[in-house]
C-alpha positions, 0 to 999 in steps of 0.5 A: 437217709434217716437222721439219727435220733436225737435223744435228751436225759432229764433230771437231778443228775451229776448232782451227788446224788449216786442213785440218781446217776447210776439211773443214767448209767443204766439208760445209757448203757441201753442207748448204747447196747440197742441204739448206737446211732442215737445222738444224746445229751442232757438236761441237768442239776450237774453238767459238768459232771454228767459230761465228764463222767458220761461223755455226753453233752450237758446243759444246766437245768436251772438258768439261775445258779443260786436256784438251790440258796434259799432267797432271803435279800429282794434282789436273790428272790428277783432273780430267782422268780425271773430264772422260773420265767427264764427256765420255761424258755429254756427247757422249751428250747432244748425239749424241741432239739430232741425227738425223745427225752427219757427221764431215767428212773429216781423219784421224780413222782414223789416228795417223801424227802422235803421238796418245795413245788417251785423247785423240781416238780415245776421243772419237771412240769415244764419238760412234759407240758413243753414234750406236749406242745411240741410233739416230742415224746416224754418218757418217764422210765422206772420212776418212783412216785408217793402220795403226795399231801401239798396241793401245788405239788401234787398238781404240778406232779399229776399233770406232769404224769398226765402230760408224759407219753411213757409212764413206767414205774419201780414199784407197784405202790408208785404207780397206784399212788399215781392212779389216786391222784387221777392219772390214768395208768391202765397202761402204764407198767412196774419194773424192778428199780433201772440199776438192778440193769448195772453190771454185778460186782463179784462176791469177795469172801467173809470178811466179817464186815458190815456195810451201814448205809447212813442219811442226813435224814430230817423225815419227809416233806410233812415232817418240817415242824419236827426235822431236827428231832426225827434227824437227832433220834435217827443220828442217837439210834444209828450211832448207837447201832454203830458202837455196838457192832464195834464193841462186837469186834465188827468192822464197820464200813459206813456208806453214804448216797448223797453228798449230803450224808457227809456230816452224819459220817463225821458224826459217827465216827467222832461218836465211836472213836475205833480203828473198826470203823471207818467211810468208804470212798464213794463216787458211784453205785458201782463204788457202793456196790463193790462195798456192799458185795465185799460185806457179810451183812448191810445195813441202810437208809438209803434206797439206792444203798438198798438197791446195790446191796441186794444186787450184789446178793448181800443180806441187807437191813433196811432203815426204812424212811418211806414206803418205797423201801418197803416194798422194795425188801418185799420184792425181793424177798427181804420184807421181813428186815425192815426198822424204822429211820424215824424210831431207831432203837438201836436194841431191836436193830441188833435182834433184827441184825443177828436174825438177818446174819442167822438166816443169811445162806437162805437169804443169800439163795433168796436174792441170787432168784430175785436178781435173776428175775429182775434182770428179765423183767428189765430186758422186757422193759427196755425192749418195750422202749424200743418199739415205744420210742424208736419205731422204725418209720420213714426218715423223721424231720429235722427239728 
């Protein structure tokens, strides 16, 4: 009788951030459609979130819990160096208990928000080089990745990639970012982001209301030496945006994706003191995505706000902070509302506003086309990981 395959999930998951775990979602829901028999549980930055929320079970990635303090006193930076000795260990250990491990979506391949390569790039190095030596199949599925500046994280990033039995991409700019830093992708694939595969919340009637996705955005890995200008300029713009859609007599829903986003919501609201303006509650991207389809327009920086707001068939503004974004609102048809987070002018947002509210029915019809690709485009893609990762071959060995 053939075991039943074992199947690990891998990453910044049940951490707070709602893209990273819709990602999941998304794999999980395949893993149950298509494998019923498979036994899984997870590698990650929040277990007990991811065993609560998803009734799997759920280990820690990080063996020391301070692993995300910054290390000021010896004894912190001790423990610290030691936990990097103990993770390699760890992650060793739990990659040989699995005949898969799927690494599902986010990006894991990229540093446009600032990243240290000790953190989760070694992580990830350790999860693939160890799938190599032991012989258990590293899939990396609808990753997100970007050029990468810094050596120790670009190396660690390419050899990751190299050492991955699967590679698959969410954009096109992903997988040539991974092809110029000497990754051979001539078989690796791009497909629409993994939550365009979650259900589609029902479209409510007009109810005036405008979604404004916001970020505790400070730039990107190269931009420390600037952080808090870019974070003061994008807080001054979006705050600026935010009142004179109130002023309007809009209401305005403001969204977050991160745990993170908390203070810049705060800001917003003690900066624009109107009863239009109020937070959503938000625990997940199906909660973001009820909001973003009960809105006529959205507005967003961050890219999974992006991502459920153009499934549920809402038009959508980007405040772009990375390429990502871009080629995200070109691929579905949107390419032409895109404002930059690190130079918001509140001025040209609202021109960009009331040209995307003008044109919103065409808009509409736009993205209700592009929904109905992605979906294709993702079924082909988990059917590829059918016959990539489960082939039906003898009774496998038990690890």
């Amino acid at each position: 009788m053939k075991s039943p395959t074992r199947v690990g999930v891998f990453g910044l998951l049940g951490s707070g951030n709602l893209g990273n775990d819709g990602s999941l979602e998304a794999v999980l829901g395949y893993l149950r459609a298509e494998h019923p028999e498979a036994v899984v549980d997870a590698l990650c930055g929040g277990p007990e979130t991811v065993a609560t929320r998803y009734g799997i079970p759920a280990t820690r990635l990080h063996w020391y819990r301070g692993e995300y303090r910054t290390a000021s006193r010896a004894g912190a930076i001790a423990a610290k160096g030691l936990g990097k000795l103990v993770d390699a260990v760890r992650t060793a250990a739990w990659v040989r208990r699995h005949d898969v491990v799927i690494v599902p979506g986010m990006g894991v391949l990229e540093a446009t928000l600032p990243l240290r390569p000790w953190g989760f790039p070694y992580s990830l190095f350790l999860l693939c080089a160890s799938g190599r030596l032991i012989g258990t199949r590293v899939a990396l599925v609808g990753v997100g990745a970007a050029p990468i500046g810094a050596r120790p994280t670009r190396a660690l990033v390419r050899w990751s990639a190299r050492l991955a039995a699967y590679r698959s991409y969410r954009d096109t700019l992903s997988r040539d970012a991974m092809r110029a830093m000497g990754v051979d992708t001539a078989r690796d694939e791009v497909y629409p982001d993994l939550a365009f595969a979650l259900p589609t919340p029902s479209a409510a009637g007009s109810s005036g209301t405008v979604c404004v996705g916001v970020m505790d955005f400070h730039g990107g890995n190269d931009d420390r030496a600037r952080a808090e200008e870019i974070h003061r300029r994008y807080l001054a713009g979006t705050t600026a945006f935010v009142r004179a859609l109130a002023e309007d007599g809009r209401p305005v829903r403001l969204l977050t994706g991160d745990a993170c986003d908390a203070p810049v919501v705060a800001a917003i609201l003690d900066a624009v003191d109107s009863p239009l303006v109020t937070a959503a509650e938000t625990a997940s991207l199906a909660d973001l995505m009820k909001e973003t389809a009960a809105a006529d327009t959205v507005v967003a920086t961050r890219y999974h706000n992006l991502v459920c707001a153009l499934k549920s068939g809402t038009p959508t503004l980007a405040v772009s902070y990375a390429a990502k974004s871009d080629a995200l609102m070109d691929r579905m048809g949107l390419g032409a509302y895109c404002h930059p987070a690190r130079e918001v002018d509140a001025d040209r947002l609202l021109d960009q506003f009331r040209s995307l509210e003008k044109h919103a029915a065409e808009l509409r019809r736009t993205l209700t086309e592009r929904n109905e690709a992605a979906t294709r485009q993702l079924a082909r893609q988990f059917a590829t990981l059918t016959s990539t990762l489960f082939p039906p071959t003898a009774p496998q060995e038990t690890r």
